[in-house]
N, C-alpha and C positions, 0 to 999 in steps of 0.2 A: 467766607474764604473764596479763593478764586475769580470769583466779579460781585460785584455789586448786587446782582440777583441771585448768586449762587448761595449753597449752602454755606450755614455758619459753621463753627467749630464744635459749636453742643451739639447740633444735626447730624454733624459727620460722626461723635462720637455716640449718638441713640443708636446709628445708624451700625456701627462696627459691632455693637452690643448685642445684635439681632443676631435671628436669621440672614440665611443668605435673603429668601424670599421674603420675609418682614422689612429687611435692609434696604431692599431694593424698591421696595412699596414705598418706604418713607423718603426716599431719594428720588423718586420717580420725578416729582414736579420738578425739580431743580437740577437732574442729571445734564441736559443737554447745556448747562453750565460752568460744566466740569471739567477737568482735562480726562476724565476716564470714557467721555466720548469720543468715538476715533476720529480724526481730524479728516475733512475735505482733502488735505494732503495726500491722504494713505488711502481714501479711499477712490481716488481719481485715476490714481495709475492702476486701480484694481479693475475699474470701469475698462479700460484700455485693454488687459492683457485676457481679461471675459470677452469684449467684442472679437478678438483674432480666435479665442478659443470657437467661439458661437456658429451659426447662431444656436440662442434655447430657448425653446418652449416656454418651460416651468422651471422656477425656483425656489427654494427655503433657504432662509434667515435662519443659522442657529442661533438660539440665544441673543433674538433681535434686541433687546432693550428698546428703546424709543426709538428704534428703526434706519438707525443709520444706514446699515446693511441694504434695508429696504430699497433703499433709496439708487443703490448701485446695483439691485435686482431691477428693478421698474426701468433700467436705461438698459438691459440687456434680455431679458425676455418677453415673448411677446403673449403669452398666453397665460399666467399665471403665477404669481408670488404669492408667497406667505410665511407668515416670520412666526415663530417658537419663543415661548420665554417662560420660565414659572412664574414672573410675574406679573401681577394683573395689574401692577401700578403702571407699571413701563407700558405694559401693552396697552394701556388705555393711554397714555400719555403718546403712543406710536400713532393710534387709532387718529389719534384728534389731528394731530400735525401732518398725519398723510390722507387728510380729507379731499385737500384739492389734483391736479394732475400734477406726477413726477415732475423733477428739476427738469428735465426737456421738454416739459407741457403734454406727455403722453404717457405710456405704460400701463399697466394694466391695475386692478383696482386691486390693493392688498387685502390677503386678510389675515388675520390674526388669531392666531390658538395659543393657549397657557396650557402647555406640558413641562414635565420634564423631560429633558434633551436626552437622558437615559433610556427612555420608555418612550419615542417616537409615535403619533399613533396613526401613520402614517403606512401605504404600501410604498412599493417602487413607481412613483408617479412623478422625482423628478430628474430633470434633465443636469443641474447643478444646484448646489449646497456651498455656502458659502458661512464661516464666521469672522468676527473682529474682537477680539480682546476679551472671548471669555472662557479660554482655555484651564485660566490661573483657578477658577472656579471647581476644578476636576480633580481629584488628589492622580499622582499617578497609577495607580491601582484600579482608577476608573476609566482612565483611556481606552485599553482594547475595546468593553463593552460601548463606551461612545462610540468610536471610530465602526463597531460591526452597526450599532443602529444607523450611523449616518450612510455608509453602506446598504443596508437592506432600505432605504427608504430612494434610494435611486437607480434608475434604470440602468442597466446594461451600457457601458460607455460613459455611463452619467460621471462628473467632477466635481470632488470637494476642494473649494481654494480658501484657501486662507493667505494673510501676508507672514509674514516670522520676521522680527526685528534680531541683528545681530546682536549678541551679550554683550551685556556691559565688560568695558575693560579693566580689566583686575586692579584694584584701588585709586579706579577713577570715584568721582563724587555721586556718582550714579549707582557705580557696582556696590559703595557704603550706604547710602538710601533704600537699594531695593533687599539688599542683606538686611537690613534695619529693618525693613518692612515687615520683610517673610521671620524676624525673629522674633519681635513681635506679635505677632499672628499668634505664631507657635505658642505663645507662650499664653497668650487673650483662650485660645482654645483650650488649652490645660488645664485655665482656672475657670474656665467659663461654658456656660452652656445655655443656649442652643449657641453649635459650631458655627462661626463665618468664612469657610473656607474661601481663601483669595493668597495664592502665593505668585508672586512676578519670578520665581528663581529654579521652579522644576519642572520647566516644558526645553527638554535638551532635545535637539532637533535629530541628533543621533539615533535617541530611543525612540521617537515622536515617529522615524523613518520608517523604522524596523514593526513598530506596531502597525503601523499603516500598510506595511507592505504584509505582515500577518492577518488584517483584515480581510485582505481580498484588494489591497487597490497596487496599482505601479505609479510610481512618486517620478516627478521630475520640479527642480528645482527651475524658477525663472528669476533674473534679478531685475529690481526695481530702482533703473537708473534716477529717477523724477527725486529720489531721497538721499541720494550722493554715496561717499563712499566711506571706508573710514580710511587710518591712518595705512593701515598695509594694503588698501587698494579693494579692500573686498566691502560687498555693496553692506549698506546699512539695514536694509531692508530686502526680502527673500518674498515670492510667492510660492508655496506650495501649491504644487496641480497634481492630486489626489485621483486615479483614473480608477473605477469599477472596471476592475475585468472579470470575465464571465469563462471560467477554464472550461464550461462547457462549447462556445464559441471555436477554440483551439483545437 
């Protein structure tokens, strides 16, 4: 499915059957053939709106997978990356493909730890925190406690960005696929066990806000012209800039 070298349809279904972490181990070799790698697109205007933020020091990948993320740290920091992932397949599959020098011929030499993104094991040592598409992974019950780890692991000042695509429009062919998805899911998890937690329909940027701003961060919204708009004007694509404030500073 998807190319030629990508996963087949029995692979993707071993694969649903798993763990998140087993899942992702057996999808490892073949993930960056996916469309569930974030695209050069999305991550080029991220590149961009990091360099006005910057400069920074140090960064983390949450839930690198085979290190796309990485790849838009190493073009923005000059002292230190490192990417997060439970699993060891991706990370080793990151490891290998970010052997040589960043997309710019520079950046600094990654490196890579297998945690869980809940359980950080990390102090406040970075400068910005970055993820791409593995929110869905997180029931929302699990967000505060994500969003206080992603916090305690950065400095004073320090910024979590992420992009936020706008929701699908209400009975377009997208908003029926990704409904179909998460119902599915729902229902794979019911009957089945170990859980694959992956839903595309309950990261609402409303409650997403309001947690964040309960963490400890102050949120500002940037939009990403590079991905166009939709039909009422408003952009397709959002960056969240996630700000560690420190009420001690105040």
């Amino acid at each position: 499915m998807f190319a030629p070298e990508g996963p087949t349809f029995r692979e993707l279904a071993v694969q649903a059957l798993s763990s998140v972490e087993r899942g992702y181990d057996l999808l490892s070799p073949k993930f960056d053939r996916t469309p569930f790698r974030t695209p050069d697109a999305v991550l080029d205007p991220v590149v961009r709106e990091l360099r006005e933020l910057g400069p920074f020091g140090s960064g983390l990948d949450l839930c690198c997978g085979t290190g796309a993320g990485m790849d838009v740290l190493r073009r923005v920091c000059r002292e230190r990356v490192t990417g997060v992932d439970v699993s060891a397949g991706m990370l080793a599959v990151g490891r290998d493909r970010a052997a040589g020098p960043g997309r710019d011929g520079s950046g600094p030499t990654p490196e890579w730890v297998r945690a869980d993104a809940r359980a950080l094991p990390f102090g406040p040592v970075f400068d910005v925190v970055v993820s791409f598409g593995a929110f869905g992974h997180f029931l929302p019950r699990e967000r505060p406690g994500l969003f206080a780890q992603v916090r305690s692991v950065l400095r004073p000042g320090g910024r979590f960005v992420f992009p936020v695509m706008a929701p699908a429009r209400p009975g377009s062919p997208l908003y029926w696929a990704l409904w179909g998805f998460d119902a599915a899911m729902r229902v794979r998890n019911a009957l089945w066990r170990p859980r694959f937690v992956m839903y595309y329909r309950g990261f609402r940027f409303a409650e997403v806000e309001a947690e964040l701003v309960r963490a400890g961060f102050a949120v500002e919204l940037r939009a990403v012209p590079e991905l166009g708009r939709r039909a009422d004007g408003s952009p397709r694509c959002r960056l969240v800039v996630a700000t560690r404030v420190d009420p001690r500073a105040g």
